[in-house]
C-alpha positions in Angstrom: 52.6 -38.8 -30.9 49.5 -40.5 -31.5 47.8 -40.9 -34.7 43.6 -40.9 -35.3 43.1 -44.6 -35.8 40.0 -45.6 -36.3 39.2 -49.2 -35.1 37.4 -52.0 -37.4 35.3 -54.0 -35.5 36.1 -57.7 -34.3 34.8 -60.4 -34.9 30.9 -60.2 -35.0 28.5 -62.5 -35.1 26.9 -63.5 -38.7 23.8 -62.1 -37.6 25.2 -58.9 -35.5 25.3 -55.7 -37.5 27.6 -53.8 -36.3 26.4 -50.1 -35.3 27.6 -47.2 -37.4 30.3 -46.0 -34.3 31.6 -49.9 -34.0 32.1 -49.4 -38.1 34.2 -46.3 -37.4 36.1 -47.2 -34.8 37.2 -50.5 -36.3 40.3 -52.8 -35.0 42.8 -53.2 -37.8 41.8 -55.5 -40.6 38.6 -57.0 -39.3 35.6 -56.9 -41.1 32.2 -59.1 -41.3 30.6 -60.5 -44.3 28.1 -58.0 -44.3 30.2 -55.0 -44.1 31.8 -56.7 -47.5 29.1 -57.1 -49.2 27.7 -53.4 -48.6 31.2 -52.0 -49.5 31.0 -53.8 -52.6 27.4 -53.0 -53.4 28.1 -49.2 -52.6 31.4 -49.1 -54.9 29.9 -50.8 -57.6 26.6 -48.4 -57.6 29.2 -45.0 -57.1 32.3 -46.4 -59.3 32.6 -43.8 -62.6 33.0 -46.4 -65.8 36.4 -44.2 -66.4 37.7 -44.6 -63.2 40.4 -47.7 -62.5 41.0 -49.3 -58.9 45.1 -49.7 -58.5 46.3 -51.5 -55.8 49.6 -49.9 -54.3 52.2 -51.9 -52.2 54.0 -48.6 -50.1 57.5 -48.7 -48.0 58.1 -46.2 -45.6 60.4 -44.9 -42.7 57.6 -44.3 -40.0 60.5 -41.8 -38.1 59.1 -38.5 -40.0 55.3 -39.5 -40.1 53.0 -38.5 -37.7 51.3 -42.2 -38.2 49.7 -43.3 -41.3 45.7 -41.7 -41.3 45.1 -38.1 -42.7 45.5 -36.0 -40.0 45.2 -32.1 -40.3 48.2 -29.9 -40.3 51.1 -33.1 -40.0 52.5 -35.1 -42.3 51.2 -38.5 -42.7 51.8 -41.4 -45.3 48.6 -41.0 -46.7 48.5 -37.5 -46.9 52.1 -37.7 -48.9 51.1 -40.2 -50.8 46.9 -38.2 -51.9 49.6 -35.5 -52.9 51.6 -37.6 -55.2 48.7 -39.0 -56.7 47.1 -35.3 -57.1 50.4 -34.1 -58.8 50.5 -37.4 -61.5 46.4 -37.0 -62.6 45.4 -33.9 -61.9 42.5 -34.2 -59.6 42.3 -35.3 -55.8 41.9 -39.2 -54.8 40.9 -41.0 -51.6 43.4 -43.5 -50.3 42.4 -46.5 -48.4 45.0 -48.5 -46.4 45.2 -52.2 -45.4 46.8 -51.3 -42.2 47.3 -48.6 -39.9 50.5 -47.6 -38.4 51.0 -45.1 -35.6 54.0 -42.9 -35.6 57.5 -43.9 -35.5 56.1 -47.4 -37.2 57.9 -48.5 -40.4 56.9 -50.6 -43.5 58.7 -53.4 -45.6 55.5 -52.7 -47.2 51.8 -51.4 -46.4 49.1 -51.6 -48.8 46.5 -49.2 -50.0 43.9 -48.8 -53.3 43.0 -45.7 -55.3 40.6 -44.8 -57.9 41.7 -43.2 -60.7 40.0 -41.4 -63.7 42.5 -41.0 -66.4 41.5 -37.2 -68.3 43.0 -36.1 -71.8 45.3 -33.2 -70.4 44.5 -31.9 -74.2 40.7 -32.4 -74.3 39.8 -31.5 -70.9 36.9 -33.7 -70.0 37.9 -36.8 -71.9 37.8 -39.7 -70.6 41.2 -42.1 -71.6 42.4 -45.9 -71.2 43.5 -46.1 -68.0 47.2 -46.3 -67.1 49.0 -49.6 -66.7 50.2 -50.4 -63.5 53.9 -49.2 -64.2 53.3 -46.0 -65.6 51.5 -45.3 -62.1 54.1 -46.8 -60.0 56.8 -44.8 -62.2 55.0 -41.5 -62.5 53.7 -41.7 -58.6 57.6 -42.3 -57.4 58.5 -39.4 -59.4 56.4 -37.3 -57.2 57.9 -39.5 -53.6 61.2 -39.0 -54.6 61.8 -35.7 -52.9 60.6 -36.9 -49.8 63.3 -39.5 -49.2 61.4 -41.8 -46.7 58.7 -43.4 -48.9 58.0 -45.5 -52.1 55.5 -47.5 -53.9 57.4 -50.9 -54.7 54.1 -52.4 -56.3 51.0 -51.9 -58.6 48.2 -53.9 -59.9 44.9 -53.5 -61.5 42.5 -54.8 -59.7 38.3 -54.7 -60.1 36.1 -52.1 -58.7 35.2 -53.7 -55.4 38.6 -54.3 -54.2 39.4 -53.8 -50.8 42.9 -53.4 -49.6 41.5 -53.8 -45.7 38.8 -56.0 -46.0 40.3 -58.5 -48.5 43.4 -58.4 -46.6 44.2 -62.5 -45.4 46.8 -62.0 -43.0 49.1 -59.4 -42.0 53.1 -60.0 -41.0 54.8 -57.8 -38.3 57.9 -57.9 -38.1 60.1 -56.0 -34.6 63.7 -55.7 -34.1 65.8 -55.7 -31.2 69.5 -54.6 -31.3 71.5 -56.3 -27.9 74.3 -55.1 -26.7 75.9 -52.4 -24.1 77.5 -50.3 -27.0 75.7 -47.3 -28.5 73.0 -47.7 -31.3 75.1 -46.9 -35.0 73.7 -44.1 -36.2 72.7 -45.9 -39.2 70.3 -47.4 -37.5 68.6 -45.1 -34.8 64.8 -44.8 -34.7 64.6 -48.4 -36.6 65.3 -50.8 -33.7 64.6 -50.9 -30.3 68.3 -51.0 -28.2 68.3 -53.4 -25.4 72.0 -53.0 -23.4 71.1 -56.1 -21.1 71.8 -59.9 -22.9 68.8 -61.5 -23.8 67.7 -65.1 -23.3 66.6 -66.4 -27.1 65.5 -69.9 -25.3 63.3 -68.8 -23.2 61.6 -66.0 -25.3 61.0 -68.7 -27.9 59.2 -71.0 -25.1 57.0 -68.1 -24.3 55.9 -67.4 -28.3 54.8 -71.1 -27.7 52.5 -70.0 -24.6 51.1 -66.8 -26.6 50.6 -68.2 -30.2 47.4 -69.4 -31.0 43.5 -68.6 -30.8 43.6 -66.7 -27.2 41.4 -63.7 -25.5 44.7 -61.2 -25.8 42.7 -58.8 -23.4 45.9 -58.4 -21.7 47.6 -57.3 -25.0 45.8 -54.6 -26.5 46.1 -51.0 -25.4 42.9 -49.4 -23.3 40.9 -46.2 -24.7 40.3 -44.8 -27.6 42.7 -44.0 -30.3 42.0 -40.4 -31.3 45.1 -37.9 -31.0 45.4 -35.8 -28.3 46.7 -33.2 -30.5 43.0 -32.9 -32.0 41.1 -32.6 -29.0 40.7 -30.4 -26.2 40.8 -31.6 -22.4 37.6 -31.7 -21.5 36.8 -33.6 -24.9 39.5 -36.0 -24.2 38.1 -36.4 -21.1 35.0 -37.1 -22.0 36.0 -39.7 -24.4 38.4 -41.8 -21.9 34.4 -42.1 -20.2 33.6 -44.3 -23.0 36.9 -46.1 -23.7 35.5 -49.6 -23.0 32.8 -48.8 -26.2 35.2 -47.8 -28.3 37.4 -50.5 -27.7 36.7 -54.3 -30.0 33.8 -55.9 -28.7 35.9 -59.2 -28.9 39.9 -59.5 -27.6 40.0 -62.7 -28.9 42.2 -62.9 -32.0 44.6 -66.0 -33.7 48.9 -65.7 -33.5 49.5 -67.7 -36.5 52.6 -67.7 -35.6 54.7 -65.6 -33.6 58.9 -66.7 -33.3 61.7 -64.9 -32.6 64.9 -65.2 -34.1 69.0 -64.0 -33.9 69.6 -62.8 -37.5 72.8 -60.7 -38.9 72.2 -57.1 -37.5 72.0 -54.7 -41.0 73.5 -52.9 -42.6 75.7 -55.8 -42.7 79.5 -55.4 -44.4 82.2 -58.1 -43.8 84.5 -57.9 -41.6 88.7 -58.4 -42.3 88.4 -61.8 -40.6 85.6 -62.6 -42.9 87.2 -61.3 -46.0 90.3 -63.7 -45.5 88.2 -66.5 -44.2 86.3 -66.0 -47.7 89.1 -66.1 -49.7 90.9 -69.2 -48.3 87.6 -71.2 -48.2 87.6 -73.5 -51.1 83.6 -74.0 -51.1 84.0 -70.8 -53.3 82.5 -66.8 -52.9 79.3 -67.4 -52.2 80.0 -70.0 -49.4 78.7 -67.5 -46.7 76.0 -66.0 -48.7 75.1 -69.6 -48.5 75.4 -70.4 -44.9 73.5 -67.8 -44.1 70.6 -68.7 -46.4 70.6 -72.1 -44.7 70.9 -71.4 -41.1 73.9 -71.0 -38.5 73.6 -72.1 -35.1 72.1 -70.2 -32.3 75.1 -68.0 -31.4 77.5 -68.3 -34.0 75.9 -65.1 -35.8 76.0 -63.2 -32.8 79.6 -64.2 -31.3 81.3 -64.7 -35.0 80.2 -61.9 -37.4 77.8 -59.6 -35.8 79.7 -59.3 -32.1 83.1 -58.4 -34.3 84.6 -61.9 -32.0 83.5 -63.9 -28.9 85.8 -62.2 -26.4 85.1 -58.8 -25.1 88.4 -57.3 -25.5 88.9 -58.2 -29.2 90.7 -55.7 -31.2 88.5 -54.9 -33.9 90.9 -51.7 -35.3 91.1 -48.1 -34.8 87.1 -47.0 -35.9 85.7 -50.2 -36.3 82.7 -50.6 -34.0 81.5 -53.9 -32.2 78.3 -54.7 -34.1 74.6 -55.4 -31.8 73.3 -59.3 -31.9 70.2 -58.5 -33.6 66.5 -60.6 -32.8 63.2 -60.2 -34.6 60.0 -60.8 -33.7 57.4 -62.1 -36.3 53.8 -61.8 -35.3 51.8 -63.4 -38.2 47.7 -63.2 -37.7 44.7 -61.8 -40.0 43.9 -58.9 -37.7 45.3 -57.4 -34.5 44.2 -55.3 -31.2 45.3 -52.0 -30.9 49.0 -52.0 -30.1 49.0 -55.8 -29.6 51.7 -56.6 -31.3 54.1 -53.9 -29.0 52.9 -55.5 -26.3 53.5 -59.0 -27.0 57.2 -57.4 -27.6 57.1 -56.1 -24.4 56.4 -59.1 -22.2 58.8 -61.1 -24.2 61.3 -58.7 -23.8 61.0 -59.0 -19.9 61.7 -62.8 -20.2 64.4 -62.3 -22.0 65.6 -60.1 -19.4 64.7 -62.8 -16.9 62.3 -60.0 -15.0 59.4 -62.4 -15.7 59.4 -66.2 -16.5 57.2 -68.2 -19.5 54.9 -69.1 -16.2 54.1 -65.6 -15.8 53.3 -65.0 -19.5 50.9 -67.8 -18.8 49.6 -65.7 -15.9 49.2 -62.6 -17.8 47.7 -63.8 -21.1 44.9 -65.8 -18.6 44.6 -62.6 -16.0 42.8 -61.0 -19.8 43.9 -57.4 -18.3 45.9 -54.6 -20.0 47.6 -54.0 -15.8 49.4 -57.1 -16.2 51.6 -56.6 -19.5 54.8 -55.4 -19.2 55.5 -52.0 -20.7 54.8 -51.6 -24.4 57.7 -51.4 -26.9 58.5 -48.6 -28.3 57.3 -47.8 -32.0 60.6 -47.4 -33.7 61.3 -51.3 -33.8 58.0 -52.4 -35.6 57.8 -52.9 -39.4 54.8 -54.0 -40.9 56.4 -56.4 -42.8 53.5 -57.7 -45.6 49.7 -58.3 -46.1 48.4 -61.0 -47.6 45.7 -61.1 -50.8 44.5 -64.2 -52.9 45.1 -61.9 -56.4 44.1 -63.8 -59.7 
């Protein structure tokens, strides 16, 4: 399932105002001095003197949500969360989020802001102090709890013209991959993406080389528009996919600040016998592997020693005990990205890991600048947006 998600347009030029479809149909986080500027002149012309801006840090499991935007008639994490907020003041409120996610896509944590007017619930029309930032968080989680999949981990006060997209810095995705022939635990279905076949860390980590950087990632971002199929009939849909190109960023190009990929222990984690009786004959104390683990362990010895259950294949592990996956993640670290970019970039590296395509032929795909040459994209249930970045006094 698809979610309406509107596209922020690229990067324009200082002198390019961007026309009012480009500023609907925006790519993820970008935004141009100008836009800025009018956002801020507009809230601070509109903004009630009663009302507070909040900004709210959010987790979710992205399983249940039918992406992240208000959509009609599905559940969505802002609709959930313009419900709790309802139910704690009394009165509707607009979210705005820092990031979009489609559906199936989790978050570590996802920011938003509100506006909220705090009104004497005994003098109806009287205008109070606003809230501190824990009471919200407290009162708002009160209201999520039922739901099971969501949370606000984080509130702060900040002033009227506070943007949660457009003062965004940088944005972290995080993707996991669990390796391994056995069948996904159930503890962790619809958060990873499985992979049976062995994967070759080496050379997936020579082709985040290739693909970090300031590059045109025409090749990595998904064609058309983004608006759900669900919501449209045919022959609009139809007459959309005409003009996909418009909708789509006027510029591909975007910057990888980084993107790495590393073997970490698979979670949820719990120690194994072996490791229980290691840990209690190992005289550099109780938290020797906490510590190990915080420093580093060699490619291999994570996988093979703890999370494989033992190097050799035919290891008894016990009656019930399963073999545990070797678990990578992808980081993908940039201010803004293309529409399903980062899914992509899992994708081809996937395939090299896999040995179906070489680091020369990511070279060949980022410079052939079309979505045709890309590998398959990753499914959603392995993506986390794992933070967004602010300069907050």
């Amino acid at each position: 399932m698809t979610e309406v998600n509107p596209k922020p347009s690229p990067e324009e030029s200082p002198n390019e105002r961007p026309s009012k479809i480009s500023k609907t149909l925006q790519e993820e986080g970008d935004s141009s001095e100008e836009e800025e500027e009018e956002e801020k002149e507009a809230v601070d012309k509109s903004m009630k003197p009663g009302l507070q801006r909040y900004l709210v840090a959010v987790e979710y499991i992205g399983t249940r949500f039918c992406g992240s935007q208000q959509q009609l008639n599905h559940r969505t994490v802002v609709g959930v969360l313009q419900e709790a907020f309802h139910k704690f003041i009394g009165q509707p409120v607009t979210i705005c989020l820092s990031s979009r996610t489609d559906a199936g896509v989790h978050a570590l944590s996802n920011v938003c802001h509100v506006d909220v007017e705090r009104i004497s619930k005994r003098k109806p029309g009287e205008v109070l102090p606003p809230h501190e930032p824990a009471v919200v968080r407290k009162a708002v989680n009160h209201f999520l709890q039922k739901e099971g999949d969501i949370m606000v981990t984080d509130v702060r006060s900040v002033p009227a013209h506070f943007h949660a997209r457009f003062k965004a810095q940088e944005r972290t995705y995080l993707y996991r991959l669990l390796i391994g022939p056995e069948l996904l635990s159930t503890f962790e279905k619809d958060r990873a993406w499985h992979v049976s076949e062995e994967l070759d860390l080496v050379s997936m980590q020579e082709a985040c080389k290739v693909l970090a950087g300031h590059h045109d990632f025409s090749s990595f971002r998904a064609s058309g528009c983004q608006v759900a199929p669900y919501l449209l009939d045919a022959l609009l849909l139809a007459a959309l996919s005409i003009f996909a190109d418009f909708f789509q960023a006027k510029s591909p190009f975007r910057t990888l600040e980084e993107l790495s990929v590393l073997e970490v222990v698979s979670t949820p984690y719990f120690p194994s016998i072996t490791e229980r009786e290691q840990n209690s004959s190992n005289e550099e104390g109780p938290h020797s592997f906490h510590n190990k683990c915080k420093t580093g362990l060699p490619t291999g010895s994570i996988s093979n020693g703890i999370m494989a259950g033992g190097s050799n294949s035919g290891t008894d592990l016990g009656f019930g005990i399963r073999r545990r996956h070797r678990c990578y993640v992808i980081t993908a670290r940039s201010r803004s990205f293309l529409y399903h970019q980062v899914r992509l970039l899992v994708g081809v590296l996937k395939s090299v890991g896999t040995g179906d395509l070489t680091v020369s032929d990511v070279e060949r795909i980022l410079n052939a600048r079309s979505i045709t040459a890309a590998s398959p994209m990753a499914p959603a249930c392995g993506l986390y947006l794992g933070h967004v970045k602010y300069e907050l006094l």
